[in-house]
C-alpha positions as CSV (number, residue, x, y, z in Angstrom):
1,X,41.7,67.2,39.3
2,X,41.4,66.6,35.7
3,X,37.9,65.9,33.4
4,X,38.0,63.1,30.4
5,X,35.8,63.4,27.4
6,X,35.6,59.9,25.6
7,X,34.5,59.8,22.1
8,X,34.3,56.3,20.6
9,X,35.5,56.0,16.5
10,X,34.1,52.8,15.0
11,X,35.6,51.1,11.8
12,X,33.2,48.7,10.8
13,X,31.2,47.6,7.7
14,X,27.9,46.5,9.3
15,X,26.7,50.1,8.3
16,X,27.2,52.5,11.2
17,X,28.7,55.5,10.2
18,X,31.8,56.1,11.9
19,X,32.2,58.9,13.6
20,X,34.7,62.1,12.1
21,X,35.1,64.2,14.7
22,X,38.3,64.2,16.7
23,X,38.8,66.7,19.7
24,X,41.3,69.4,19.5
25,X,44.3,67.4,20.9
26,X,48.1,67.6,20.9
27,X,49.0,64.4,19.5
28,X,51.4,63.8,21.9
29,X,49.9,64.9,25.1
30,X,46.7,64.9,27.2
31,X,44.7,61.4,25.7
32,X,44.6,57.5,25.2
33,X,43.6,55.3,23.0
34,X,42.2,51.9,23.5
35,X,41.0,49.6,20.7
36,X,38.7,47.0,21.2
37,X,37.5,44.4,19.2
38,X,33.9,44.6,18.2
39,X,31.0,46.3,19.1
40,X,30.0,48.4,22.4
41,X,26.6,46.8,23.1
42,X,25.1,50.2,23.2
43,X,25.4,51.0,19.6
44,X,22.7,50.0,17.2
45,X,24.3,47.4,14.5
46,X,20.7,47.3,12.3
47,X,20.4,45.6,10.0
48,X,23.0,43.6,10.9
49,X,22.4,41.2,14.4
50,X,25.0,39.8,16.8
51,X,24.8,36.6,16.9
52,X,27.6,34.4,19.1
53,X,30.5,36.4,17.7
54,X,29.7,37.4,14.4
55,X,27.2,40.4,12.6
56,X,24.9,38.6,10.4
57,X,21.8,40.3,8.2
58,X,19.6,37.5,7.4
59,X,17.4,38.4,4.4
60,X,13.7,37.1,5.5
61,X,11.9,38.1,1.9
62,X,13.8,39.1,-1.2
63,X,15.1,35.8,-3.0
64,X,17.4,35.8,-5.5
65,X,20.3,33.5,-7.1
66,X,23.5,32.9,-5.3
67,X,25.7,35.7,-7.4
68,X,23.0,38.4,-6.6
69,X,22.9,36.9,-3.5
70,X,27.0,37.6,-2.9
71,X,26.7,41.2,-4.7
72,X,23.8,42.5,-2.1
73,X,26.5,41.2,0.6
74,X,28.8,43.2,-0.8
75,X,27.0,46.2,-1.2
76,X,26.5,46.4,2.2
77,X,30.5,45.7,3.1
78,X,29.8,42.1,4.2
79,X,30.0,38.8,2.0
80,X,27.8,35.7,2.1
81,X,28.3,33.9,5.4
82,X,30.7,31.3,6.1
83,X,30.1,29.1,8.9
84,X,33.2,27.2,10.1
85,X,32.2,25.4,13.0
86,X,29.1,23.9,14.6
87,X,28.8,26.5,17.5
88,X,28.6,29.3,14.9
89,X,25.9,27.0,12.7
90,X,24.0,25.8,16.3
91,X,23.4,29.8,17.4
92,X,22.6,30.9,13.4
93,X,19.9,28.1,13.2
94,X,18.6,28.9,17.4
95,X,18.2,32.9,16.0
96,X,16.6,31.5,12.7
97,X,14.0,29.4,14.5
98,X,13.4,31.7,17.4
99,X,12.5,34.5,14.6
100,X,9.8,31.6,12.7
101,X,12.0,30.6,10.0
102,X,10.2,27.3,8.7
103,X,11.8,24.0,7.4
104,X,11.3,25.1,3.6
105,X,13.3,28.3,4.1
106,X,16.9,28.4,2.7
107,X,19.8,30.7,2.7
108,X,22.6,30.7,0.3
109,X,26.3,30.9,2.5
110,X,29.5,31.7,0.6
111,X,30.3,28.1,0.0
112,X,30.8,26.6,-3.4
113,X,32.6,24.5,-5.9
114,X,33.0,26.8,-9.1
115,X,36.6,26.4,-9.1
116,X,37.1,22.9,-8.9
117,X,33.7,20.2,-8.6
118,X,33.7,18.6,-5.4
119,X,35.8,20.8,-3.8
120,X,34.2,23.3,-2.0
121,X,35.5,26.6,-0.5
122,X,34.1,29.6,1.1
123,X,34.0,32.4,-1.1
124,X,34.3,35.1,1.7
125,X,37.6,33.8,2.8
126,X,39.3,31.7,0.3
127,X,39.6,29.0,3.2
128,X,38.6,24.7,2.0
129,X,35.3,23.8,4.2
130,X,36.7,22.0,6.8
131,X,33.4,22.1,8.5
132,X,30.5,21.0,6.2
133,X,27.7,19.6,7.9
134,X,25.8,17.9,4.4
135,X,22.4,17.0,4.4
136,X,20.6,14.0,3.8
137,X,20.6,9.7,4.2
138,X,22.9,9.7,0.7
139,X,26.6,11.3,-0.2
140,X,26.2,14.8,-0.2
141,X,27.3,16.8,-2.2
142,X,25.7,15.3,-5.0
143,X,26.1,17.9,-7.8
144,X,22.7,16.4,-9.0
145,X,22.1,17.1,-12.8
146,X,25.8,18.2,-12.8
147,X,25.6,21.7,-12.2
148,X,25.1,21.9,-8.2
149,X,27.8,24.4,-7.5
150,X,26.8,26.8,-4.4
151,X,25.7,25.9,-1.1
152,X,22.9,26.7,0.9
153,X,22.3,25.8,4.3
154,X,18.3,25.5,5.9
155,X,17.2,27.7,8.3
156,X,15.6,25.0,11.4
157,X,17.9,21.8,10.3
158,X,21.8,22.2,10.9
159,X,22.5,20.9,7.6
160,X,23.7,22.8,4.1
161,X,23.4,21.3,0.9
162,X,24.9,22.2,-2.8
163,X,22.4,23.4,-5.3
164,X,22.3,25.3,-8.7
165,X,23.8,28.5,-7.9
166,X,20.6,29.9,-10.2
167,X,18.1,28.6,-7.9
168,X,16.1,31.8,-5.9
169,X,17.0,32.0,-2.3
170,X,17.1,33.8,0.6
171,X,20.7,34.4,2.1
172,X,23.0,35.2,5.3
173,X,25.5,37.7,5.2
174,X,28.3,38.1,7.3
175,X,30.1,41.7,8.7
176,X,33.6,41.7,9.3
177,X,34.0,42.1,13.4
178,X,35.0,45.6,13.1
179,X,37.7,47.5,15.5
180,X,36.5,49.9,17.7
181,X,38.9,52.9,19.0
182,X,38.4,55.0,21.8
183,X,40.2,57.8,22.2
184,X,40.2,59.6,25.9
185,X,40.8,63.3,25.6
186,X,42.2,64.1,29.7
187,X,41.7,68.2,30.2
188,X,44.2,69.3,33.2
């Protein structure tokens, strides 16, 4: 007969502090480890949300420009969101409505042009915008007035849009799916 105590050590940045405590174990003997990716379901993630497979925290009040908007992201270990495919902008915008978001709300994302106009990357990963949904009849992006350099996307329409990266707005950060390691301390 033996007994298991289970302790679970998350490394995450959506805010949870991570456990320190490790049980008195011989390194070599008496536990396993198992590493998961993600969050257990039973752990509280606030203020970040699972949504599909990512952590967002969607910022319902405080607007602010697209750089102040990418510094709060990072002071809470995230970056603006990048959405890459539709699935990922289909159950953002589902959330969004289903917590009354309205047409006129926008949220900067980590896309933008600053490097080169017209071609537009997400700043959270370095990677081109292979998926960019653009709003409107006309040829988005427009870079209207000629300084339209950060992209936004609207919270009930699954559509972004470029826009001056000085323009007040709310925004939608993104977590890093975190690794979660449990360690299994066996007592014989």
């Amino acid at each position: 007969m033996y007994r298991t105590e289970t302790l679970l050590l998350i490394l995450t940045s959506v805010g949870i502090p991570s456990l320190a405590y490790l049980p008195d174990v011989n390194i070599f003997t008496n536990y396993r480890t198992e590493v998961y990716n993600g969050i257990p379901s039973e752990i509280d993630t606030t203020p970040f949300v699972r949504i599909g497979d990512n952590y967002y925290y969607i910022e319902p009040m405080n607007k602010v420009n697209w750089f102040q908007a990418a510094g709060a992201c990072r002071m809470m270990n995230a970056h603006l969101a990048s959405i890459e495919d539709k699935p990922e902008m289909e159950a953002l915008i589902k959330y969004m409505k289903a917590k009354g978001f309205k047409n006129n709300d926008y949220f900067w994302i980590s896309g933008n042009d600053l490097g080169t106009e017209g071609a537009f990357y997400w700043m959270s990963n370095g990677r081109p915008m292979t998926y960019a949904p653009w709003n409107g009849p006309k040829q988005m992006p427009d870079n209207y007035g000629g300084n339209e350099n950060c992209v936004h996307m609207f919270a009930t329409r699954e559509m972004i849009n470029d826009a001056n990266c000085k323009i007040q707005m709310l925004y939608v950060c993104e977590a890093t799916e975190p690794k979660t390691f449990k360690f299994t301390y066996i007592k014989w």
